[in-house]
C-alpha positions in Angstrom: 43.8 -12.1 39.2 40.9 -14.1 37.4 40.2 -11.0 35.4 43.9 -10.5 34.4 44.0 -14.4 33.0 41.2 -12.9 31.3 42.8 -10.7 28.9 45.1 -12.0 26.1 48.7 -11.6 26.3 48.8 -8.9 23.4 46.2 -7.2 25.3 48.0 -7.1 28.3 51.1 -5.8 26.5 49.5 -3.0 24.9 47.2 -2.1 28.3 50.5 -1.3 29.8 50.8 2.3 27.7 47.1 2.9 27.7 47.0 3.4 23.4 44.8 0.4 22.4 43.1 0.2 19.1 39.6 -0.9 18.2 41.2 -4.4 16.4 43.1 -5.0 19.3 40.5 -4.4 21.8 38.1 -6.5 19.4 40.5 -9.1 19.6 40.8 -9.4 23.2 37.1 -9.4 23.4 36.8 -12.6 20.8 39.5 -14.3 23.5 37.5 -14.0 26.5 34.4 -14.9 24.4 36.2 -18.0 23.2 36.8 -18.6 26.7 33.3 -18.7 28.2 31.3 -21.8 28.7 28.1 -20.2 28.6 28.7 -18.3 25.1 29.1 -21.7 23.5 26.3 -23.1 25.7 24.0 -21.0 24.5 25.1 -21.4 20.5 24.8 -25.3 21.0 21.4 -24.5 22.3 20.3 -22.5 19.3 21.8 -25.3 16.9 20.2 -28.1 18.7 16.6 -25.8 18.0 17.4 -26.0 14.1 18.3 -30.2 15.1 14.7 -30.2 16.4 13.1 -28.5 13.9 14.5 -30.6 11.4 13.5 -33.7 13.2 10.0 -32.7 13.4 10.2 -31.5 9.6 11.4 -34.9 8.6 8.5 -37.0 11.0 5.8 -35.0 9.6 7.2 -35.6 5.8 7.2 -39.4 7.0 3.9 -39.3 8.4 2.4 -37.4 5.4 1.2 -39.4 2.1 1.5 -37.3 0.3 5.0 -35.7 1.3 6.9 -36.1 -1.2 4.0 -35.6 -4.4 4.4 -33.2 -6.9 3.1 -29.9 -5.7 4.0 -30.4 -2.1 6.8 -28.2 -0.5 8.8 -31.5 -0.2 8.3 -32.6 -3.9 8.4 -29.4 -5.8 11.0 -27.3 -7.4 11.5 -25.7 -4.4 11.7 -28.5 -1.9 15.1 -28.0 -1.3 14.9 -24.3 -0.4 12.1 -25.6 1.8 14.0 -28.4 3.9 16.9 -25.9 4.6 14.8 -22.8 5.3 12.2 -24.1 7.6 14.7 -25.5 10.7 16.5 -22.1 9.8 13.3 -20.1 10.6 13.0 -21.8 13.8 16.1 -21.3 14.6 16.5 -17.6 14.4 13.8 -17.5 17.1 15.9 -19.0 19.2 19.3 -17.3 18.2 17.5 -14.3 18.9 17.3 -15.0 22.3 21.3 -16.3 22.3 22.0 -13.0 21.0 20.0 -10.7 23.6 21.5 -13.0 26.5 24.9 -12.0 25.2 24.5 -8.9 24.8 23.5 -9.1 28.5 25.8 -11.3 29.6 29.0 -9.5 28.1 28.2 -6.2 28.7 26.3 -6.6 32.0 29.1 -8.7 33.2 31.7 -6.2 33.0 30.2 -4.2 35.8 28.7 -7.5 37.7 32.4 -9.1 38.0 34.6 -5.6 38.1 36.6 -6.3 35.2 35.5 -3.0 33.2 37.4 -1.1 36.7 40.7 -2.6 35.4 40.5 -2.0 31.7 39.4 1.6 32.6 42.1 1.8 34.6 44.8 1.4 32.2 43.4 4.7 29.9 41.4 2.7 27.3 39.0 4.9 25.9 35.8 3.9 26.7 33.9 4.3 23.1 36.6 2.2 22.0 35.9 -0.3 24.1 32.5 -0.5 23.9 32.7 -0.4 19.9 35.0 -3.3 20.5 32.9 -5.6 22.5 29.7 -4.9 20.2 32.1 -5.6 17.2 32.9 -8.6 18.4 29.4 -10.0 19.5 28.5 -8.8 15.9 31.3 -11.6 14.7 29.9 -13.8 16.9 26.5 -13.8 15.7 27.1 -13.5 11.8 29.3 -17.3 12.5 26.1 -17.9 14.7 24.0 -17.5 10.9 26.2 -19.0 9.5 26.4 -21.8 11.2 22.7 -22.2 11.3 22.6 -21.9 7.3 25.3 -25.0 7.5 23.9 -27.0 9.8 20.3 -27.1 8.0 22.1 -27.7 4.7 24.1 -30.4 6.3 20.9 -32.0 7.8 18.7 -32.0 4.6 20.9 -34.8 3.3 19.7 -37.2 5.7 16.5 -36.7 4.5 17.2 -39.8 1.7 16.9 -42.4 4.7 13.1 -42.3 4.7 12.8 -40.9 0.9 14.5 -41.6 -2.3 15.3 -39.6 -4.3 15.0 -36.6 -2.1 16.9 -33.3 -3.0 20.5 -33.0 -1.2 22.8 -30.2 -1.6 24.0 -31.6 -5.0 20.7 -30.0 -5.8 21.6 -26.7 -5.3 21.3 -24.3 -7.7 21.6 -20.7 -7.8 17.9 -19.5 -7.4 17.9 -21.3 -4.3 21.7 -20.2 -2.7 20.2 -16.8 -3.4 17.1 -17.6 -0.8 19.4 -19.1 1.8 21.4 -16.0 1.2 18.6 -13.5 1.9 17.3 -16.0 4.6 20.8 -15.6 6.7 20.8 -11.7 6.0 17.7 -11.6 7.5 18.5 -13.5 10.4 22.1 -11.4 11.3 20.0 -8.6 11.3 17.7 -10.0 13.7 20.4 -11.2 15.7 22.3 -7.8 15.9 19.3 -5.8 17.0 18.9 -7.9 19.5 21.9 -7.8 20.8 21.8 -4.1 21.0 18.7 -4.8 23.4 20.5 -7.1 26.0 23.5 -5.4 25.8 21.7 -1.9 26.7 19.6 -3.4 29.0 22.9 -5.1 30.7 24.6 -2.0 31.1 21.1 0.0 32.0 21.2 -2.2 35.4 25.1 -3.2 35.2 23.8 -6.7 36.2 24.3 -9.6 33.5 21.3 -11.6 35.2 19.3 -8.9 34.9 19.9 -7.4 31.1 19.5 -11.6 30.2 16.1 -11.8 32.1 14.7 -8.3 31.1 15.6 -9.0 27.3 13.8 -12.0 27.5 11.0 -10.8 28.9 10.8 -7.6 26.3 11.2 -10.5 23.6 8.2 -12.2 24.7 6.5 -9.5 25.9 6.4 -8.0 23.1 4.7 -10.9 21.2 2.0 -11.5 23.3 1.1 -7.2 23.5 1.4 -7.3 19.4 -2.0 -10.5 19.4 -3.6 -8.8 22.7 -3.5 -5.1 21.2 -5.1 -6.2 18.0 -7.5 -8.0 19.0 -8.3 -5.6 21.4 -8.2 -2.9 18.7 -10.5 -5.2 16.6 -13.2 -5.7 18.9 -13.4 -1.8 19.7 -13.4 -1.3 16.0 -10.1 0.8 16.0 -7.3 1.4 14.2 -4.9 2.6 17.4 -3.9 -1.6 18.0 -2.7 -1.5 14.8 -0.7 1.4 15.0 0.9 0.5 18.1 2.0 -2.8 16.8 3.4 -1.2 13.8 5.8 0.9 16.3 7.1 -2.4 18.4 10.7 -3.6 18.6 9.6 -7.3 18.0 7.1 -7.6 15.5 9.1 -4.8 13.3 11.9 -7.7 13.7 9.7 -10.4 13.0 8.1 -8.4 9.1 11.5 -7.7 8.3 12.9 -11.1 8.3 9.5 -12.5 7.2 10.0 -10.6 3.7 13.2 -12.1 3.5 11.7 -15.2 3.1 10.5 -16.6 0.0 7.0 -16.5 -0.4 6.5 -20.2 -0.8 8.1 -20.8 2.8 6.2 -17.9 4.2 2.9 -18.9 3.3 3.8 -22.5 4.8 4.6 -20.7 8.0 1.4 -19.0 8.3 1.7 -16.3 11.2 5.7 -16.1 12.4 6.4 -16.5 15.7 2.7 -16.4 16.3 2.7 -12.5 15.7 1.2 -10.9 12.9 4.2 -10.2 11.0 2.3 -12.2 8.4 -1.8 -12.9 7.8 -3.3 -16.1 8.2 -3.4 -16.3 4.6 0.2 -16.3 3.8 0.1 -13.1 2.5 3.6 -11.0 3.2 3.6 -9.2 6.3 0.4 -7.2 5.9 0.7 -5.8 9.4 2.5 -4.4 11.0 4.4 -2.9 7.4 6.6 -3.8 4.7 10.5 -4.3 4.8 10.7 -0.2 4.6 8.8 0.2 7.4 9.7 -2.3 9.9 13.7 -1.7 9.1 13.3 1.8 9.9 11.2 1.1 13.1 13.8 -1.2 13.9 16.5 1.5 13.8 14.7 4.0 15.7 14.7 1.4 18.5 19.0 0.8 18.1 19.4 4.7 17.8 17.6 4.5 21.2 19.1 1.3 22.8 22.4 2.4 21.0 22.5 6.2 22.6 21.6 5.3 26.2 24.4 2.8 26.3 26.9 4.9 25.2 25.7 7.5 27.5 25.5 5.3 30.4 28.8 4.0 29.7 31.0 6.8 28.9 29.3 9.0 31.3 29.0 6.9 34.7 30.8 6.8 36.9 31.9 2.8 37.2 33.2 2.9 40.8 29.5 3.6 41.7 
């Protein structure tokens, strides 16, 4: 009965003769999401990141003499790009991680709680419904961007209690709307990718714990292969490190949303994520590749993740 209350009344209505559509399917997938505790758990816990960041952004600006100077990223032309985009960077880390567990927890849950044995039941096609359910995580994330873009833009205001003046958003211009732009492209595409990887790793073991725990681990996994590989490589005097790096799921995520930064704010970064998705110099993702490269690395892996979940879900049996 739990999984009935579930499903939104329109849903139910249109279960009962087995023709559902994508938009209604996506619809009834945005209801149970909206629903769930732990969905907006875990987007409070990727805003509250972007909270920190800012905090820690504002105490060092405080601490700093020079903070606020004239050639400093929080005096210059392009201090406001800089006092949004920083807590945003941070934050995408972390919504990476909301969007994997997702992924893991919507699509693994289906098989962990039963509920996909009644929608099946009913004659919903099953592509349809796992298009729909994707779909829908996709809407989640892009307000997920969005709301990360907000909330640093909301937060750089504050910034004229222990500075004035200090840029606020009456500040903005167009040069800079365009980097918060490209920033929150960046990020969505960050975010869908990794979704892809909890949600095929939630319906690989048909266990939500599992696809959330595994997707974190191939996250940070990932990270600490991509420095232990090249150095590795660079002590035997190599080149293989590199090239395995260059193929990875992360650090290809990590270059491409790197050169969606500007190059002011990458440079301050140094090394994202502590993964050489750019040099210690600030130079633009040197390793592993440029955009090109890492975008179409990163779609190998989703034409991977993406055709072992739809074969795994279409084909299996899910009374098993």
């Amino acid at each position: 009965m739990s999984q009935i209350a579930n499903v939104a009344p329109s849903m139910r209505r249109v279960m009962q003769t087995g023709s559902v559509r994508v938009w209604q399917l996506t619809r009834n997938e945005l209801f149970k999401l909206r629903k769930r505790r732990m969905v907006w758990t875990l987007l409070a816990a990727d805003l509250f990141i972007i909270g920190a960041a800012w905090l820690a952004l504002m105490y060092s600006a405080s601490q700093s003499a020079d903070g606020f100077q004239p050639g400093h990223l929080l005096g210059g032309p392009d201090a406001l790009a800089y006092m949004i985009g920083q807590p945003m960077t941070w934050g995408r880390r972390g919504g990476e991680f909301v969007a994997a567990a997702l992924g893991g927890l919507v699509f693994g849950g289906e098989f962990s709680t039963g509920a996909i044995r009644l929608v099946l039941s009913r004659g919903v096609n099953r592509t349809r419904y796992l298009v729909a359910k994707y779909l829908a995580l996709a809407i989640v994330c892009a307000a997920l961007a969005l709301a990360g873009m907000l909330l640093a833009a909301l937060l750089c205001n504050f910034l004229v209690v222990i500075h004035q003046p200090a840029p606020t958003l009456l500040n903005l211009d167009g040069r800079t709307l365009g980097m918060l732009v490209g920033m929150s492209i960046g990020m969505l595409e960050n975010y869908l990718f990794c979704l892809l990887l909890g949600a095929a790793l939630g319906i690989l073991s048909r266990s939500a714990a599992f696809g959330i725990v595994a997707s974190f681990g191939w996250l940070i996994g990932e990270d600490i292969a991509a420095r232990i590989i090249v150095a590795v490589g660079g002590a035997a005097h190599t080149a293989p490190g590199n090239l395995i790096v260059s193929l990875l799921f992360t650090p290809n995520l990590n270059a491409f949303y790197a050169h969606s930064l500007p190059s002011f704010l990458s440079a301050a970064l140094n090394q994202l994520d502590g993964v050489i998705a750019c040099g210690a110099s600030g130079a633009m993702c040197s390793a592993p590749a440029g955009p090109v490269h890492a975008v179409l690395v990163s779609l190998v892996w989703a034409l991977m993740l993406g055709g072992t979940s739809v074969y795994l879900f279409v084909r299996r049996d899910v009374q098993q």
